[in-house]
N, C-alpha and C positions, 0 to 999 in steps of 0.2 A: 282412369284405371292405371294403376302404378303394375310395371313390366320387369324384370330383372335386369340389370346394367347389362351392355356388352361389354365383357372382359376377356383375355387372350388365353388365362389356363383354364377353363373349364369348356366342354364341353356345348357350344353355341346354338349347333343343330336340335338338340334334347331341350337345353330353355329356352328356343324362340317357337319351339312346336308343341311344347307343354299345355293340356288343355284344351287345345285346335287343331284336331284331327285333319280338318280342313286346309289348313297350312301344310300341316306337315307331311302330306299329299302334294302337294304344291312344290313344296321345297323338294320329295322327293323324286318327284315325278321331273322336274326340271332339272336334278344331279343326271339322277338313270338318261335322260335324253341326252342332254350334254354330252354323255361320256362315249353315248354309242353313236353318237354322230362321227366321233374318231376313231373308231376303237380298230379301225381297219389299216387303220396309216399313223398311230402314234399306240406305242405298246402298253405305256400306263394305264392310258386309256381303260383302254381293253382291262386289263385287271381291276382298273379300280371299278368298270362295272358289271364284272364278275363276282367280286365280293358284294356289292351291293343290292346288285339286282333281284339277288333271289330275296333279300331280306323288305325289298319294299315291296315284293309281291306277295308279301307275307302278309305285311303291313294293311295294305290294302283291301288285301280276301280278308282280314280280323274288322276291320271298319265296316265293308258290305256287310257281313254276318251280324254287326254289333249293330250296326241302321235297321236291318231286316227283326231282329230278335225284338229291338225296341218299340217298331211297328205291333209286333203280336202282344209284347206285357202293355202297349196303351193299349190292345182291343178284348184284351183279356180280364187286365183291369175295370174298363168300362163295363163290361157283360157283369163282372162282379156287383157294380154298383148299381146296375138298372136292377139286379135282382132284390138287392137290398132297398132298395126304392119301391118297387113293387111289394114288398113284405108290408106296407102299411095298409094298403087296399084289405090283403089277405088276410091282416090280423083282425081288421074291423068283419069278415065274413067267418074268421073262427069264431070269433069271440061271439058273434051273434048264434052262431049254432051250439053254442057251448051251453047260450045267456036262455036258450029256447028248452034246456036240460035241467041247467043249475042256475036259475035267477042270480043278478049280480051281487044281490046282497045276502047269501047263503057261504055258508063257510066253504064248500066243496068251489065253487069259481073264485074266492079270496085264494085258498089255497094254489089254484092254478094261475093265478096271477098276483103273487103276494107284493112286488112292486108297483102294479099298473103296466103302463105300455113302458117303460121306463126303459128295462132291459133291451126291447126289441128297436129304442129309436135311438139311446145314444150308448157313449163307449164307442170299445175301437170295434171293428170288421169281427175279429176273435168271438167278442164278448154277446154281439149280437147272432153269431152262431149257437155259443154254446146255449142263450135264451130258447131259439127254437128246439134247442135237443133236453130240456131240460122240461120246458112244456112236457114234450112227447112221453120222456121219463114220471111225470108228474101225473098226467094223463094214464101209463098203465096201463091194466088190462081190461077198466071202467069199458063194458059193453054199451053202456048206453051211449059212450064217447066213442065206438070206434070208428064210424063214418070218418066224422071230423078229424081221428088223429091218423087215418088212414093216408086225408088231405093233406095235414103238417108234416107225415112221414115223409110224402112224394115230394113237398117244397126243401123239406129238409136234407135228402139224399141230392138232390139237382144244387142245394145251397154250400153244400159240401164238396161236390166234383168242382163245380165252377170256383169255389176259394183256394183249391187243391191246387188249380190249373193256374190260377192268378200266382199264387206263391213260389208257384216252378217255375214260370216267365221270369219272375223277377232275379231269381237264383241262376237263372241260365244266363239272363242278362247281365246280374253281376260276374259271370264266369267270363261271357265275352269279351263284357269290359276291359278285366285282368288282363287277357288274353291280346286287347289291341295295345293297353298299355305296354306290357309285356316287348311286343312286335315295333311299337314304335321306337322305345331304347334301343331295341338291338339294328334296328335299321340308323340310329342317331350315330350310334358309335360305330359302326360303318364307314358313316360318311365321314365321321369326323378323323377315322384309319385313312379313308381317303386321300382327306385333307393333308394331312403330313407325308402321304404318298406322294401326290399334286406338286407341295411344294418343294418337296425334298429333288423331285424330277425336274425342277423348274426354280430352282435355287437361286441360279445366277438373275434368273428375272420372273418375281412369283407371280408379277401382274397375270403371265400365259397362263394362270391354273385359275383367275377368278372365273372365265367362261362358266367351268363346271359346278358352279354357284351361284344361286342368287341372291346375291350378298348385300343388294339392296332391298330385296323382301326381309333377309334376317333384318337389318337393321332395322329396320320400321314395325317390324313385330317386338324388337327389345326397347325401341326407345319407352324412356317412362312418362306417363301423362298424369297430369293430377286436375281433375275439373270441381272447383270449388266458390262455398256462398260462404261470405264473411258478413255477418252479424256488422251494422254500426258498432266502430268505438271498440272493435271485436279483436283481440290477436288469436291467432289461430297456427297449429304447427301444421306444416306441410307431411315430413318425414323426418328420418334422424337416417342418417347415412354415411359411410367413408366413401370417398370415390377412391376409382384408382389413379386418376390423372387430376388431383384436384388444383393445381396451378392452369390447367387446361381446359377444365370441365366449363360448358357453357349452357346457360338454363336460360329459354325464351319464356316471355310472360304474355299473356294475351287479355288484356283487362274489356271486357263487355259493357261494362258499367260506368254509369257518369260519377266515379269516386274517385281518390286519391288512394294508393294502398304503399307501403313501406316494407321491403320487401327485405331479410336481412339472417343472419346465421346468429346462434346463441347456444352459449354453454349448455342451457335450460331448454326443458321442452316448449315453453311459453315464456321464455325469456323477455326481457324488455330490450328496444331497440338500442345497439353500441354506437360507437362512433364513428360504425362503416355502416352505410344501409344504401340501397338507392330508390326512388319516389318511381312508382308507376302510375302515371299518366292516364289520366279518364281517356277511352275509347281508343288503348293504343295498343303497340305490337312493338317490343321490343328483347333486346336480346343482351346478357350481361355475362361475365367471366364470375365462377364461383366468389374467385377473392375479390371481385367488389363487392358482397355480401358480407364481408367479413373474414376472421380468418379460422379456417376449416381444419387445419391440423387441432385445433383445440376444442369450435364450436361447433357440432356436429348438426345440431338442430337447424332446418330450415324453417322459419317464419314468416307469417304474414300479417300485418295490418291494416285493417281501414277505418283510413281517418272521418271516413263519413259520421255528421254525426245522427241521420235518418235512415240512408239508403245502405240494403243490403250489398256489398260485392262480388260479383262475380267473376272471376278468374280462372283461366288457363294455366298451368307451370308445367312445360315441357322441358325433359332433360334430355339434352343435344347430345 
């Protein structure tokens, strides 16, 4: 699963919690503690979890709300579909009081079912609604049908509340959604005011501000991971990328497989291997500097080949 580079002008809090409420719980629930553990006996402190504090309890109550909402559109949902499930039982008990009225091969039950069961079992959720109101519409004020369409009215009216209820879950939960995304930026770029609070107060030595960070959870939520099966005889591109430290950049490889793979950068998205590359090792674990792949100011594409010429490859490529 490829992650976004960590890089120094953007905002690091917002893309290592991107998608992972779970995290970024994590991440902030570990700044807000941090800060109030000082906040008595060092003054930044104290401010920087004034500003933040109230914004991850924002955060927080939008996530509870967003888990809880979610809980009701799955039981809401479900209720929707046992009903629609149960509509085939029902159709076979109309259609028999219909068949006990108007034989199935009389023009008056063709009419009331000019498809077959067709409308009532496929299409979307919609479309099997408007079947049963169309019945009932088609049905009329036919005396000899009222029992029966007395029956389809009552399944129809219960078939209606309950798709009502489904659709409003799902609207309310997109609203929540909105609402924790919404809560999360605004609690990112908090921390991230923080951060240059931290370090502006601790300038001469910024090491004293990493405390209020866990700057080893960020990184391990940005590193990028790519887990991959290379085809015998197979080249294969990884990514196409600029780093920002590319004389520094270092990419670990982790080969699972009893193959040989050729590991190397290229103008081209499927490039052919240049005359920098370096050989990854059946069943190994190693670690290379971008420029022994080649050179990155110009070749952007990472590649991969395996030389096997039966077995599939399976590979790891972590960016360090």
């Amino acid at each position: 699963m490829a992650k976004a580079e960590w890089d120094l002008f953007s905002n690091r809090f917002e893309k290592a919690t991107r998608g992972n409420y779970t995290k970024a719980i994590a991440v902030g629930l570990q700044h807000c503690s941090s800060l109030f553990a000082d906040s008595a006996t060092v003054p930044v402190a104290l401010t920087c979890y004034n500003l933040v504090k109230p914004k991850f309890d924002l955060f927080k109550a939008a996530v509870t709300a967003l888990n809880s909402q979610s809980g009701t559109q799955g039981g809401d949902v479900l209720g929707f579909k046992k009903l629609i499930k149960s509509m085939r039982t029902k159709l076979d008990y109309w259609q028999a009081l219909i068949k006990a009225v108007y034989p199935a091969e009389t023009d008056t039950f063709v009419a009331l079912f000019p498809k077959g069961r067709t409308p009532f079992n496929r299409g979307s959720h919609q479309n099997k609604v408007d079947a049963v109101g169309t019945l009932i519409e088609t049905i009329g004020s036919d005396a000899s049908l009222a029992a029966v369409k007395a029956l389809i009215e009552t399944f129809y009216t219960n078939m209606l509340a309950t798709f009502e209820t489904k659709d409003s879950s799902k609207e309310t939960t997109k609203t929540d959604s909105t609402a924790v995304e919404t809560a999360r930026i605004n609690m990112c770029i908090e921390m991230q005011g923080n951060f240059g609070l931290l370090t502006t107060a601790f300038k001469a030595k910024p090491s004293l501000a990493a405390k209020y960070f866990d700057e080893e959870l960020l990184r391990n939520i940005l590193q990028m991971i790519f887990a991959l099966t290379i085809k015998a005889l197979t080249n294969k591109n990884i990514f196409k990328r600029t780093f920002a430290k590319p004389l520094t950049q270092k990419i670990k490889v982790t080969n699972n497989t009893n193959t040989v793979c050729i590991l190397f950068l290229s103008e081209k998205k499927l490039g052919e291997t240049g005359l920098m590359f370096v050989l990854i090792q059946p069943l190994s674990i190693a670690t290379f500097l971008l420029t022994d792949l080649g050179d990155p100011s110009t070749q952007t594409y990472l590649n991969i080949y395996n030389t096997n010429t039966q077995i599939k490859a399976r590979v790891m490529v972590k960016i360090l």
